[in-house]
mmCIF file of the N, C-alpha and C atoms, coordinates in Angstrom:
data_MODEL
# 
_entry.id   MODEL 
# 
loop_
_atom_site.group_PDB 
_atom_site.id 
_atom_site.type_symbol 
_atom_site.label_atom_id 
_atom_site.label_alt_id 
_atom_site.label_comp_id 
_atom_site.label_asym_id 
_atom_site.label_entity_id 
_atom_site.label_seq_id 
_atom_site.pdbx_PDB_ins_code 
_atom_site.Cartn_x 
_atom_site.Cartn_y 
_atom_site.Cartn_z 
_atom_site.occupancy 
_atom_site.B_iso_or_equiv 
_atom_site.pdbx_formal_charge 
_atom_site.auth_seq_id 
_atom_site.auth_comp_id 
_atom_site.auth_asym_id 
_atom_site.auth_atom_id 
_atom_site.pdbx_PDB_model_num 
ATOM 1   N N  . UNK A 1 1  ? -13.441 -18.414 22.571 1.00 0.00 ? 1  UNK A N  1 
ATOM 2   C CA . UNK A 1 1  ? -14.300 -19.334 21.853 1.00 0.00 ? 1  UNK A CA 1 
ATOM 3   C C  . UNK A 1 1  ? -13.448 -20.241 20.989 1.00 0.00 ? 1  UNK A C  1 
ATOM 4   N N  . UNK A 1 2  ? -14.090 -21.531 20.994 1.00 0.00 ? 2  UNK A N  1 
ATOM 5   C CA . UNK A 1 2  ? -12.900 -22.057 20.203 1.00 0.00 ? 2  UNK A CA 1 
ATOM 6   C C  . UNK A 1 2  ? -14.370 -23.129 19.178 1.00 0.00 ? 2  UNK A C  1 
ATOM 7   N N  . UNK A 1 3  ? -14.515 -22.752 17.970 1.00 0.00 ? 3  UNK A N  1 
ATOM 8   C CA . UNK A 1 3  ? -15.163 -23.035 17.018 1.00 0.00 ? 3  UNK A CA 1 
ATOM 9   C C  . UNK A 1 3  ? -15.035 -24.126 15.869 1.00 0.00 ? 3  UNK A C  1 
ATOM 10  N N  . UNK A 1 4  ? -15.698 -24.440 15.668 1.00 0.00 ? 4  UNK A N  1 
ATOM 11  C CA . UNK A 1 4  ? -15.542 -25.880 14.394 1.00 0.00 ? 4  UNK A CA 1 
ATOM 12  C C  . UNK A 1 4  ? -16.963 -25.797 13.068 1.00 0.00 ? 4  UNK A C  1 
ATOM 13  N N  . UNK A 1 5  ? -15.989 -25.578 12.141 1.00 0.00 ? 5  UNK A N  1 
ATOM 14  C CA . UNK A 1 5  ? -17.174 -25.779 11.200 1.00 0.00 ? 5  UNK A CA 1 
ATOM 15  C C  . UNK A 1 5  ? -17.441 -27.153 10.841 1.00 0.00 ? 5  UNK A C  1 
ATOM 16  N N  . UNK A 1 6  ? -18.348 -27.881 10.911 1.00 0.00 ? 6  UNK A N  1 
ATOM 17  C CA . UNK A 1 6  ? -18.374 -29.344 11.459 1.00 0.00 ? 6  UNK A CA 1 
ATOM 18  C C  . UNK A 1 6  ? -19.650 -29.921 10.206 1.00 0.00 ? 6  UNK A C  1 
ATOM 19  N N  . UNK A 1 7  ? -19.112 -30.848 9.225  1.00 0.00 ? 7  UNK A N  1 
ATOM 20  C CA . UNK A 1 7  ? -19.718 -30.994 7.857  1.00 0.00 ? 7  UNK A CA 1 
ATOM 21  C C  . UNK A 1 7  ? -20.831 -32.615 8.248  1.00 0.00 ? 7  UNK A C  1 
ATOM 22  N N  . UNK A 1 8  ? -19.980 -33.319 9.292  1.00 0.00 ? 8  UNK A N  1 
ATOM 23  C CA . UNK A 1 8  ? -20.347 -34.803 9.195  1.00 0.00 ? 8  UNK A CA 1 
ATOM 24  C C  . UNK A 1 8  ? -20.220 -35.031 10.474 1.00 0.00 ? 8  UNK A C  1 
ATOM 25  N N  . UNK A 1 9  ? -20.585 -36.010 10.978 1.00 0.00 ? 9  UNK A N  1 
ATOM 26  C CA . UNK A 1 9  ? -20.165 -36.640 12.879 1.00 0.00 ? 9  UNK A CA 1 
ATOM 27  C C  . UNK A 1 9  ? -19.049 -36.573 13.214 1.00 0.00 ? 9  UNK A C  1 
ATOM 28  N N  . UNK A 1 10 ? -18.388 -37.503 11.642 1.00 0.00 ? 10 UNK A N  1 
ATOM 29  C CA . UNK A 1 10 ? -17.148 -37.567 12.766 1.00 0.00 ? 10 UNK A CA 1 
ATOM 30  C C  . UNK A 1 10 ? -16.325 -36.397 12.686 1.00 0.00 ? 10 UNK A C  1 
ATOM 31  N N  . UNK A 1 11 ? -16.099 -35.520 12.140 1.00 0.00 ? 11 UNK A N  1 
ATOM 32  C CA . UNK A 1 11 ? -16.121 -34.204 12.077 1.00 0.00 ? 11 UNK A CA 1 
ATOM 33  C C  . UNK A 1 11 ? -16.398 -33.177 13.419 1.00 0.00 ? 11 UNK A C  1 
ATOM 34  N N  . UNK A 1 12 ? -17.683 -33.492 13.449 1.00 0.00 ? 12 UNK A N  1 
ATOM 35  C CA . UNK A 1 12 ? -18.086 -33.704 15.087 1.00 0.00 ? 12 UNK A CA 1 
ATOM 36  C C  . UNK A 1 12 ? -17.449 -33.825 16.469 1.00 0.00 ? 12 UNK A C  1 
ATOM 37  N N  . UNK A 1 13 ? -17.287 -35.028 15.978 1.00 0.00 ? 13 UNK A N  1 
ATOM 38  C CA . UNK A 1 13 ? -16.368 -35.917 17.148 1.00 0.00 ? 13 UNK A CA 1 
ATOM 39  C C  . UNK A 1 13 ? -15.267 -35.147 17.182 1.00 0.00 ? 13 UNK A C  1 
ATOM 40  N N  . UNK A 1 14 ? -14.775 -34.622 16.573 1.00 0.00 ? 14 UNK A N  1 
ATOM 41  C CA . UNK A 1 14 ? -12.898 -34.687 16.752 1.00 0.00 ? 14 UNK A CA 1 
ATOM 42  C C  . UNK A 1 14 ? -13.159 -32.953 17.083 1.00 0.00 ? 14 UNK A C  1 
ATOM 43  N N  . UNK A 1 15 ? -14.011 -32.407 16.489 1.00 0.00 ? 15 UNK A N  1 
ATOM 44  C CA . UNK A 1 15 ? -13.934 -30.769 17.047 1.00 0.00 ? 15 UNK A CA 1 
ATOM 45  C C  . UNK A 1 15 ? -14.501 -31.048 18.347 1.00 0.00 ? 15 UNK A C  1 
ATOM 46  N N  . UNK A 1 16 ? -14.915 -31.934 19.229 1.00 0.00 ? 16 UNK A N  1 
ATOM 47  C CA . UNK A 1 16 ? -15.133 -31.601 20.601 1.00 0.00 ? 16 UNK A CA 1 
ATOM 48  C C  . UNK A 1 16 ? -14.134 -32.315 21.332 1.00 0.00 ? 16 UNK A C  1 
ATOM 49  N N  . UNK A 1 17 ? -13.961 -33.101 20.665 1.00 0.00 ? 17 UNK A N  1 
ATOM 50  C CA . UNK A 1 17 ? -12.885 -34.558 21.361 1.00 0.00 ? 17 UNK A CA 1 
ATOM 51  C C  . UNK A 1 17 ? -11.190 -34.107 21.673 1.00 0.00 ? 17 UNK A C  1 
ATOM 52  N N  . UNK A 1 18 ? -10.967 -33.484 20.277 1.00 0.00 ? 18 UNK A N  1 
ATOM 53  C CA . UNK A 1 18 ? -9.644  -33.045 19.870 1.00 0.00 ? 18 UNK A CA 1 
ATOM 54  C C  . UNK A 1 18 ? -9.472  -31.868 20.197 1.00 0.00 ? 18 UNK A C  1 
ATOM 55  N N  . UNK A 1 19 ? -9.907  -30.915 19.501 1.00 0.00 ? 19 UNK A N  1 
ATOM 56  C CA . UNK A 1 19 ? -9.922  -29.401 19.968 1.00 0.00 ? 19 UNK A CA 1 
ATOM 57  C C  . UNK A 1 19 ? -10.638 -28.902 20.650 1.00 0.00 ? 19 UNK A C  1 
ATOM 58  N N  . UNK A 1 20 ? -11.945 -29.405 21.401 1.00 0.00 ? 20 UNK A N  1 
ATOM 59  C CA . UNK A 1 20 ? -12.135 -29.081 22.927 1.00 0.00 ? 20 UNK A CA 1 
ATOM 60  C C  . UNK A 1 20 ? -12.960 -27.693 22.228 1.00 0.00 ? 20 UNK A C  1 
ATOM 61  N N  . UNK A 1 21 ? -13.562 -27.529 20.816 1.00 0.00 ? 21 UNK A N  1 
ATOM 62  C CA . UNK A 1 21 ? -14.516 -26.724 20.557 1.00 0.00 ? 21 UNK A CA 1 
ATOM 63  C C  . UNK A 1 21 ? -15.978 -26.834 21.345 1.00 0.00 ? 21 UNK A C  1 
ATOM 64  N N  . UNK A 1 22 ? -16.188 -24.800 21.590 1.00 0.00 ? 22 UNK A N  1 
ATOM 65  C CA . UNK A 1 22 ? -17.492 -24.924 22.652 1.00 0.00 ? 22 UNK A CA 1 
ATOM 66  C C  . UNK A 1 22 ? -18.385 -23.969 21.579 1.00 0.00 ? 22 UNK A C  1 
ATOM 67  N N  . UNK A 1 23 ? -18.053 -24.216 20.542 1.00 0.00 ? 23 UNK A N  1 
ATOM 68  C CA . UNK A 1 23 ? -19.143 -23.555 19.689 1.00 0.00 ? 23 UNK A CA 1 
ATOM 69  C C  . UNK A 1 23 ? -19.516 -24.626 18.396 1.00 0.00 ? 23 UNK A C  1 
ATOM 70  N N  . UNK A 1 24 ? -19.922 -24.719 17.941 1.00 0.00 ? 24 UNK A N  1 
ATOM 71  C CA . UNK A 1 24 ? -20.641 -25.315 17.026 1.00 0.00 ? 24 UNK A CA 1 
ATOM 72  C C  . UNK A 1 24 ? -21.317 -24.846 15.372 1.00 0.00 ? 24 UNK A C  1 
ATOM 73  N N  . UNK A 1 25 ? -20.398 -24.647 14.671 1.00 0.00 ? 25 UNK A N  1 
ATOM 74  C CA . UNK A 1 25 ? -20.992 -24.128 13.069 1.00 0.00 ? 25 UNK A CA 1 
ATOM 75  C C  . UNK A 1 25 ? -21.655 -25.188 11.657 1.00 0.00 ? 25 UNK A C  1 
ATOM 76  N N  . UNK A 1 26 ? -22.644 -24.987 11.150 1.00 0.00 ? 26 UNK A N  1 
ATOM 77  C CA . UNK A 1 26 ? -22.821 -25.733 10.718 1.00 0.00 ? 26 UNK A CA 1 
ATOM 78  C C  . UNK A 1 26 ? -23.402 -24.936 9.461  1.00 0.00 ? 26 UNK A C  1 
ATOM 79  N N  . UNK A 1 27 ? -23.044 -25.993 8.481  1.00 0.00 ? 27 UNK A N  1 
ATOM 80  C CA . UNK A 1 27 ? -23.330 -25.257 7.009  1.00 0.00 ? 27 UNK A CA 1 
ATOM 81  C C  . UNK A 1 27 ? -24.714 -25.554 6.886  1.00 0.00 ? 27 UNK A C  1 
ATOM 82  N N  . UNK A 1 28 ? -25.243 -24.978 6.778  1.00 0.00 ? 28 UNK A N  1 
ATOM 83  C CA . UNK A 1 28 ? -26.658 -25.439 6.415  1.00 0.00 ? 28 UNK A CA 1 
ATOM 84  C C  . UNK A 1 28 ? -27.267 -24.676 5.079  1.00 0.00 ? 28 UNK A C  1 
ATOM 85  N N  . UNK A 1 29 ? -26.976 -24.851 4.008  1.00 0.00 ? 29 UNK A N  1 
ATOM 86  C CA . UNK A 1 29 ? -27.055 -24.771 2.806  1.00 0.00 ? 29 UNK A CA 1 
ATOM 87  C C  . UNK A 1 29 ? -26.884 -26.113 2.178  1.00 0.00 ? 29 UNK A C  1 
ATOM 88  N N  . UNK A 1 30 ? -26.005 -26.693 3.047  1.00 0.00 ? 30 UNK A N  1 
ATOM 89  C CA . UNK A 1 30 ? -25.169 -28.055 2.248  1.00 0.00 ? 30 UNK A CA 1 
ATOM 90  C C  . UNK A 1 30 ? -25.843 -29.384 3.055  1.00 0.00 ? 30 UNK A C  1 
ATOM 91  N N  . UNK A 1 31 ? -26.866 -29.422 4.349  1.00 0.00 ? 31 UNK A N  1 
ATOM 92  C CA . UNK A 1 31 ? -26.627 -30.529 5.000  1.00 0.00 ? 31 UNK A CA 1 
ATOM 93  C C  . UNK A 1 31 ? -28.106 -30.680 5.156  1.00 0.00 ? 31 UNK A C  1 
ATOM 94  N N  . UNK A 1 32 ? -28.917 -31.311 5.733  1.00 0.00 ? 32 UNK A N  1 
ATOM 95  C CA . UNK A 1 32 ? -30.574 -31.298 5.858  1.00 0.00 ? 32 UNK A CA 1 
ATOM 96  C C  . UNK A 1 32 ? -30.403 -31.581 7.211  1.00 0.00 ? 32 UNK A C  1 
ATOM 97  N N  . UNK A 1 33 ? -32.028 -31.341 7.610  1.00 0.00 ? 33 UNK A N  1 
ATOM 98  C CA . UNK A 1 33 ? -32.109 -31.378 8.943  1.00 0.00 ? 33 UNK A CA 1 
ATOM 99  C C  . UNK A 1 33 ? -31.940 -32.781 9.832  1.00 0.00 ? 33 UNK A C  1 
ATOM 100 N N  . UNK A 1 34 ? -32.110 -33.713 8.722  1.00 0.00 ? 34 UNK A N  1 
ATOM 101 C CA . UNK A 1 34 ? -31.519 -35.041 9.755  1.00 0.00 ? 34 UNK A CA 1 
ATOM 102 C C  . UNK A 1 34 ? -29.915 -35.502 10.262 1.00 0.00 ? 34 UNK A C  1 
ATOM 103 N N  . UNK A 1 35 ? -29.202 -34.889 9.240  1.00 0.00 ? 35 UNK A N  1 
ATOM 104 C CA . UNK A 1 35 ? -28.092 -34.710 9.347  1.00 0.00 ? 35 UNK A CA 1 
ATOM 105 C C  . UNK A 1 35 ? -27.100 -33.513 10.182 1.00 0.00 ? 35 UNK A C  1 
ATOM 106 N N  . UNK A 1 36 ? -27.902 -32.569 10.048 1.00 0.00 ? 36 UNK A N  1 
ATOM 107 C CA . UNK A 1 36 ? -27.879 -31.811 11.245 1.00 0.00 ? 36 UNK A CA 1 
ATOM 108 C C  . UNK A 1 36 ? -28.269 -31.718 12.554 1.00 0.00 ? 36 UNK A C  1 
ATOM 109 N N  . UNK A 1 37 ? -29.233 -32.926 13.050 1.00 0.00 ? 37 UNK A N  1 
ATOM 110 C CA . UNK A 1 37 ? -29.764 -33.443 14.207 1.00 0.00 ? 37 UNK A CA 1 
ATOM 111 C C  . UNK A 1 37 ? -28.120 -34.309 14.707 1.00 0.00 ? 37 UNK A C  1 
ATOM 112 N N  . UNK A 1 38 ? -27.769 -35.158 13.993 1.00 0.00 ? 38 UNK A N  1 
ATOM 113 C CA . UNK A 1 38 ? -27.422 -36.205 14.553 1.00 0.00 ? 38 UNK A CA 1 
ATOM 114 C C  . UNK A 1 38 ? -25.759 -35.447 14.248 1.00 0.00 ? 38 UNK A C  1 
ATOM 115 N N  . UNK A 1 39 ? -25.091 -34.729 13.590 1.00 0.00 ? 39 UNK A N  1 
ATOM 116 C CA . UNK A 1 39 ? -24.313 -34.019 14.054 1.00 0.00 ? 39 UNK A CA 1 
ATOM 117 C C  . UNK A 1 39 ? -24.501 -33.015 15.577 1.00 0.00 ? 39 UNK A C  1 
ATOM 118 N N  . UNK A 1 40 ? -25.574 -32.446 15.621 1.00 0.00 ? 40 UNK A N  1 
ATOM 119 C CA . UNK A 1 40 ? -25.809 -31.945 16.811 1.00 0.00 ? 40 UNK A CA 1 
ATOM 120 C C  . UNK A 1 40 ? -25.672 -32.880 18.657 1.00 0.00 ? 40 UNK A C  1 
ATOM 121 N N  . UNK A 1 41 ? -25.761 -34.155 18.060 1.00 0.00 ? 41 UNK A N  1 
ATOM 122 C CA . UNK A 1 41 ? -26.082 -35.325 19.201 1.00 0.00 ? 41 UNK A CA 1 
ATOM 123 C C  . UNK A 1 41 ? -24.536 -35.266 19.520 1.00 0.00 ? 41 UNK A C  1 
ATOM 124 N N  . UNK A 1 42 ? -24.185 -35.807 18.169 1.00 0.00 ? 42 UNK A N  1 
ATOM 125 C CA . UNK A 1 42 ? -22.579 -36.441 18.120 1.00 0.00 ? 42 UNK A CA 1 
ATOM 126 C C  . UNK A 1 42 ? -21.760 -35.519 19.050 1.00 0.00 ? 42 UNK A C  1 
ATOM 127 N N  . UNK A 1 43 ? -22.150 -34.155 19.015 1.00 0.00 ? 43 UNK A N  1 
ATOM 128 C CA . UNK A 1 43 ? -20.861 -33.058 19.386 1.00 0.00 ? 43 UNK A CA 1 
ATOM 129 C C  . UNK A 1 43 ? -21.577 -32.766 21.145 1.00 0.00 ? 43 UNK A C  1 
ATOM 130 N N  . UNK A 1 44 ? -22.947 -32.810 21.262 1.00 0.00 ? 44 UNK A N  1 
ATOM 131 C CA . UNK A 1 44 ? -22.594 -32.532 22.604 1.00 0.00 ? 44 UNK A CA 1 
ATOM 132 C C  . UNK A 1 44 ? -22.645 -33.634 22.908 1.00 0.00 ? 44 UNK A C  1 
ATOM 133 N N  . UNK A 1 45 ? -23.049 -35.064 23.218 1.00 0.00 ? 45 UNK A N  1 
ATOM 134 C CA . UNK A 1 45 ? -22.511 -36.077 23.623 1.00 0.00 ? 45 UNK A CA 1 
ATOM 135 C C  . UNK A 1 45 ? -20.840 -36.825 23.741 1.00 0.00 ? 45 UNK A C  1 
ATOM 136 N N  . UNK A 1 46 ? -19.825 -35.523 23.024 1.00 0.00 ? 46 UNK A N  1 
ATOM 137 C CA . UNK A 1 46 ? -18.917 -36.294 23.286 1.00 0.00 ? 46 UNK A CA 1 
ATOM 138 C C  . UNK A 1 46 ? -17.893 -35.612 23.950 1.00 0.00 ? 46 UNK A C  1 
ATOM 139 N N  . UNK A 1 47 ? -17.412 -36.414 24.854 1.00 0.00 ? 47 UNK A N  1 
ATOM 140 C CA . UNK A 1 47 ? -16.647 -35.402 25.907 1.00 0.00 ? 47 UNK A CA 1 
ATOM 141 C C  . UNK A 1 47 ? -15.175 -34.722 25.363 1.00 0.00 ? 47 UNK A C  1 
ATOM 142 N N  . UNK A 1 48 ? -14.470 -33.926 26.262 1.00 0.00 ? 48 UNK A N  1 
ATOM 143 C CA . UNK A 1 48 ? -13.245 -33.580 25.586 1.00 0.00 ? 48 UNK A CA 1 
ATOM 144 C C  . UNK A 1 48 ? -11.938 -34.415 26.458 1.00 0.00 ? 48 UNK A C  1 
ATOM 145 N N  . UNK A 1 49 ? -11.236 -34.447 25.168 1.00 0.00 ? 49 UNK A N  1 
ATOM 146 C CA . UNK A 1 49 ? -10.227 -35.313 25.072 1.00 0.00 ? 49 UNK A CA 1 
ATOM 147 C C  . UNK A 1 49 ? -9.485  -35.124 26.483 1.00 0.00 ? 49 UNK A C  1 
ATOM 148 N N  . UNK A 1 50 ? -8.668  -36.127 27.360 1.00 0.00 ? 50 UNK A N  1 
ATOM 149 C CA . UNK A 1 50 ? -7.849  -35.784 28.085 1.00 0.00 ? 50 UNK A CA 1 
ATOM 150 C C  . UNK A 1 50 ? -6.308  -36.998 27.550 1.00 0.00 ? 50 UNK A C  1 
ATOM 151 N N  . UNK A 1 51 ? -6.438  -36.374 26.976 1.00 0.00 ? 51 UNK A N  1 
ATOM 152 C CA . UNK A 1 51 ? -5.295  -37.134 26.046 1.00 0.00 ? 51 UNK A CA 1 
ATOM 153 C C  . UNK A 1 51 ? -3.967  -36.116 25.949 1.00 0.00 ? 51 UNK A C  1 
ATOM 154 N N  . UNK A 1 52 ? -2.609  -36.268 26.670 1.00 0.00 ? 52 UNK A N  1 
ATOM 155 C CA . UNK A 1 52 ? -1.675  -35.197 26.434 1.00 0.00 ? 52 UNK A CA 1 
ATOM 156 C C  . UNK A 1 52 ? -1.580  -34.798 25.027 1.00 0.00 ? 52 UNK A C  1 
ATOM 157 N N  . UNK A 1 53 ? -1.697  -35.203 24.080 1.00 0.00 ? 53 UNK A N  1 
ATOM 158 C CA . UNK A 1 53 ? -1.694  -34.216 22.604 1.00 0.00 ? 53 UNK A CA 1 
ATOM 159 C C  . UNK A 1 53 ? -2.558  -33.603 22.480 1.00 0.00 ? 53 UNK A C  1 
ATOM 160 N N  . UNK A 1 54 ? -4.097  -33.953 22.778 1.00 0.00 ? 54 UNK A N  1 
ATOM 161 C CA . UNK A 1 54 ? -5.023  -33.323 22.735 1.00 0.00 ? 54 UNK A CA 1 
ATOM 162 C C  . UNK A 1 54 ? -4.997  -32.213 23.685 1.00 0.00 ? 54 UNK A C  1 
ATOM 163 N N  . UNK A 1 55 ? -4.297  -31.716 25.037 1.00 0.00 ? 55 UNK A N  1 
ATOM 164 C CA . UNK A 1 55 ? -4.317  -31.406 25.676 1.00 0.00 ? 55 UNK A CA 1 
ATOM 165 C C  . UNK A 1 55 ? -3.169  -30.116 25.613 1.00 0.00 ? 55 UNK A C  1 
ATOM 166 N N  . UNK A 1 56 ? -2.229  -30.285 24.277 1.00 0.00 ? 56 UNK A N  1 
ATOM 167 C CA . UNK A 1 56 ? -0.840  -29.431 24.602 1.00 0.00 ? 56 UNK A CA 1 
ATOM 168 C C  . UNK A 1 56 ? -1.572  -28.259 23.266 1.00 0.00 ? 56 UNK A C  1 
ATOM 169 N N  . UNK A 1 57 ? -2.081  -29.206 22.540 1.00 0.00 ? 57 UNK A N  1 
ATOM 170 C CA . UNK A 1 57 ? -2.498  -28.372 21.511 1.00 0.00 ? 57 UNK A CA 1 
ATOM 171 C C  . UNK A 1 57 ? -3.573  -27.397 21.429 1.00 0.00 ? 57 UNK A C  1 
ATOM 172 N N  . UNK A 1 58 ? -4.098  -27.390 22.486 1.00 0.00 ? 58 UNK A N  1 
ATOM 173 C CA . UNK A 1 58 ? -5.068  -26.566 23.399 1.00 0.00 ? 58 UNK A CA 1 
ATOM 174 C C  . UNK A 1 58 ? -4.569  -25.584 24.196 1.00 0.00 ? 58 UNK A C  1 
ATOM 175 N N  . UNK A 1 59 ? -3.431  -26.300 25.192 1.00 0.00 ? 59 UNK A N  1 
ATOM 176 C CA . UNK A 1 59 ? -2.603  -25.251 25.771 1.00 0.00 ? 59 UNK A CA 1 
ATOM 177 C C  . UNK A 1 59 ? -2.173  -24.201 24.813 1.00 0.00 ? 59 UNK A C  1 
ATOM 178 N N  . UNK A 1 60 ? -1.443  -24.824 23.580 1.00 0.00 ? 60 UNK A N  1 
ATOM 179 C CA . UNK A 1 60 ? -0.547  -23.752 22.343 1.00 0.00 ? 60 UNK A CA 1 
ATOM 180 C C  . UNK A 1 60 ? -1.559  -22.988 21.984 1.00 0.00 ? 60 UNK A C  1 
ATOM 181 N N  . UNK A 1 61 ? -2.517  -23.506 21.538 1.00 0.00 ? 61 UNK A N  1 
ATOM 182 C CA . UNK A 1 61 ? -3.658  -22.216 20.688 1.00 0.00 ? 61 UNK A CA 1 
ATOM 183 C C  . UNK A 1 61 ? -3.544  -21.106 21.693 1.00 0.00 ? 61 UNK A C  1 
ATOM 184 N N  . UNK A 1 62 ? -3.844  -21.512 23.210 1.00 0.00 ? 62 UNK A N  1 
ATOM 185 C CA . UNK A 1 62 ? -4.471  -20.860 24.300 1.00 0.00 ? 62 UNK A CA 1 
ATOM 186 C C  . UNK A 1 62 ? -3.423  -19.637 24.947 1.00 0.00 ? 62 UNK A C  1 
ATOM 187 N N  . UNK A 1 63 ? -2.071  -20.256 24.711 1.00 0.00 ? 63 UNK A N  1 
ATOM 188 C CA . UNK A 1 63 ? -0.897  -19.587 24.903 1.00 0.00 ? 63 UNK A CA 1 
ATOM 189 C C  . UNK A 1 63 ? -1.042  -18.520 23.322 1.00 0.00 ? 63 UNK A C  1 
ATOM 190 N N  . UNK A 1 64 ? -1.103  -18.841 22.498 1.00 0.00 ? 64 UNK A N  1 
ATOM 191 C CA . UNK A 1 64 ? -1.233  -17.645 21.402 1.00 0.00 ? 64 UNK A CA 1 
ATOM 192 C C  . UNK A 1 64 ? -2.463  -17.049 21.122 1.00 0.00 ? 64 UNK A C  1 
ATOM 193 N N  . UNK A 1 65 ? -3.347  -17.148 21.512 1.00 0.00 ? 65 UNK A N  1 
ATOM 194 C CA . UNK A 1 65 ? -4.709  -16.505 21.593 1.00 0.00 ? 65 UNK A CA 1 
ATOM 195 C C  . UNK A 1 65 ? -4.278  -14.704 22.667 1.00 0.00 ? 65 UNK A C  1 
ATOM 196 N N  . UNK A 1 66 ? -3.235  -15.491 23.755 1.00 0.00 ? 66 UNK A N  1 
ATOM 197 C CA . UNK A 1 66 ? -3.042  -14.090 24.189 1.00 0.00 ? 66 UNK A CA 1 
ATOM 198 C C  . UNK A 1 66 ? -2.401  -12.650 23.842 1.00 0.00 ? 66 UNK A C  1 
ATOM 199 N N  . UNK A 1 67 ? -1.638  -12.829 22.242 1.00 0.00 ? 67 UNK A N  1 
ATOM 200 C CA . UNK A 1 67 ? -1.056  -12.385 21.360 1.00 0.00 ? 67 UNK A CA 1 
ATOM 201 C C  . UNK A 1 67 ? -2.062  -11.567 20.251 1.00 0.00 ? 67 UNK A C  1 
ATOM 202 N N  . UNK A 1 68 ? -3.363  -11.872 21.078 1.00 0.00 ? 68 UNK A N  1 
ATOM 203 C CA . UNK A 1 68 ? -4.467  -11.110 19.868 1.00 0.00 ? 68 UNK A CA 1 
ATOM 204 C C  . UNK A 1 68 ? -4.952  -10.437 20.267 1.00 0.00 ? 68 UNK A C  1 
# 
């Protein structure tokens, strides 16, 4: 699982974009439900990065994830 506690969109954006997160956390103490709608849009509407940085730094987590 690779997780994002995700406060704002673009926040959003970059935990699906960048780190290729397939889970989704959200504070909800701190955010209301409209803001939590449209964070919800932002993250599955946006695809994951195929960008080689975005892509090595995924590999590395993925390579040390097997160390746990």
């Amino acid at each position: 699982f690779r997780t994002g506690l995700v406060w704002n969109t673009r926040e959003a954006l970059f935990s699906r974009n960048e780190d290729k997160a397939n889970v989704l956390c959200l504070p909800s103490d701190f955010i209301n439900l409209k803001q939590a709608t449209a964070i919800v849009k932002t993250w599955l509407d946006t695809p994951f990065s195929t960008d080689t940085r975005h892509m090595r730094r995924v590999q590395k987590i993925t390579r040390l994830e097997k160390f746990l």
